[in-house]
C-alpha positions in Angstrom: 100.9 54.0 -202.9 103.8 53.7 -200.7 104.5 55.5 -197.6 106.7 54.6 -195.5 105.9 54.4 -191.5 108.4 56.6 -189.0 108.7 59.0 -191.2 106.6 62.3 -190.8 104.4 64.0 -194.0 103.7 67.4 -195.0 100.7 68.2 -196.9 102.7 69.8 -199.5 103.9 66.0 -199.9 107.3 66.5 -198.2 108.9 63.8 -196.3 111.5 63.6 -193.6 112.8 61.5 -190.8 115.2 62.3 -188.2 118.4 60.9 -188.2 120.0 61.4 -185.3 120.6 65.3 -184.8 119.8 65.8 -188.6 117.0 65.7 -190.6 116.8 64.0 -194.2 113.6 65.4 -196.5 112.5 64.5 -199.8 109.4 64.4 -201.9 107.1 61.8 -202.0 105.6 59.1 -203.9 102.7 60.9 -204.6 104.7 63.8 -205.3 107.0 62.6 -207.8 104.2 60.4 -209.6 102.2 63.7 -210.0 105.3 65.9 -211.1 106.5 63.5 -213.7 109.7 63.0 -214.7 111.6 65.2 -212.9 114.3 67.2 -214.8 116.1 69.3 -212.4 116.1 70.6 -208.5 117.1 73.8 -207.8 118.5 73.6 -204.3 119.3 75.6 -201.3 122.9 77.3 -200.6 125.0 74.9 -198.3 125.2 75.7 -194.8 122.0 78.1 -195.7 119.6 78.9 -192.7 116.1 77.7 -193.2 113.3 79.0 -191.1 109.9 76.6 -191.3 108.1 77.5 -194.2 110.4 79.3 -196.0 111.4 78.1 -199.7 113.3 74.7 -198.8 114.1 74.2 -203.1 112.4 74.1 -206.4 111.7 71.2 -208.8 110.8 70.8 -212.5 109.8 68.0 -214.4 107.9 67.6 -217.7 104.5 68.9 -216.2 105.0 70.9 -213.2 107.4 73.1 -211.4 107.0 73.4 -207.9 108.4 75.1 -204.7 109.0 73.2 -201.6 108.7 75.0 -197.7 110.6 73.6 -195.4 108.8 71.8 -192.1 111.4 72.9 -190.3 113.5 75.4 -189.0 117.6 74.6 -189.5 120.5 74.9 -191.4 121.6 72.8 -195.3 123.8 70.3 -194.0 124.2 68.0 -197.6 122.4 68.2 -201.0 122.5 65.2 -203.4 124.7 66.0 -205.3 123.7 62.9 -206.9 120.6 64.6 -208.2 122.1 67.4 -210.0 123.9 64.2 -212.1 120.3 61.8 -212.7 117.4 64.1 -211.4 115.1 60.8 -212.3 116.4 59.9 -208.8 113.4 61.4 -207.4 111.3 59.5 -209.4 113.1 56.1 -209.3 113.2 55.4 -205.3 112.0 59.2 -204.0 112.2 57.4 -200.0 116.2 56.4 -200.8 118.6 57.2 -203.2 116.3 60.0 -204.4 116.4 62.0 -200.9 117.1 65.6 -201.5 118.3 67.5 -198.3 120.0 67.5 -195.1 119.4 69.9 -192.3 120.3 70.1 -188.8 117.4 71.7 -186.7 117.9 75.0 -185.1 115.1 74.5 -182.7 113.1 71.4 -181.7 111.1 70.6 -184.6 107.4 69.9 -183.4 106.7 66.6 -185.4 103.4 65.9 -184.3 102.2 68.8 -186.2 103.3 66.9 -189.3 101.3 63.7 -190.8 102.2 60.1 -189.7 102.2 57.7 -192.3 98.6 56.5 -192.5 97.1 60.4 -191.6 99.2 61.1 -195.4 97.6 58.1 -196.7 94.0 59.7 -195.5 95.0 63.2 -196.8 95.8 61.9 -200.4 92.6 60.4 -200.7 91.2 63.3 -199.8 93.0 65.6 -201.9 92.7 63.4 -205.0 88.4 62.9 -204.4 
């Protein structure tokens, strides 16, 4: 199972990493393996404002359909739009190509409340025993 060090976890098996002022999130590994082909993302309004642990976006694939929160408090500054076209994305490199938001931070975002990469790696072995 791959997950990635500097980027920060959520326990609902979100992932982001800052970029500079803005923050790119996605699902992860675990995520999209569990979900299963993924068939479509229902994402947030552009420029949208985001308060932490509000609905971020949904997904559906062929065996769940699930809503995101975000980890963070900002505004949608980009969707991938490349989603909307091949939604497999997600399931085909979930860390890259398959990325799914965006957002630049309205306030600080307090990352060490969120899971470094080997504390995720603890937390899905709970979760899955």
């Amino acid at each position: 199972m791959r997950n990635p060090e500097g980027l920060r976890y959520t326990n609902d098996h979100v992932w982001l990493e800052s970029r500079g002022e803005e923050f790119v999130l996605g699902v992860t590994h675990f995520a999209q393996e569990s979900m299963g082909e993924v068939s479509y993302v229902d994402f947030p309004l552009m420029e949208s404002g985001i308060e932490k642990g509000d609905l971020l976006l949904s997904i559906g694939s062929s065996k769940a359909f699930i809503d995101l929160t975000s980890p963070i408090s900002g505004k949608v500054v980009a969707v991938n739009e490349e989603i909307d076209l091949d939604p497999t994305l997600i399931n085909e490199d979930p860390y890259g190509r398959g990325w799914l938001i965006k957002m630049l931070p309205s306030i600080e975002p307090a990352l060490e409340e969120l899971m470094d990469s080997a504390a995720y790696g603890e937390f899905i072995i709970k979760e899955t025993t």
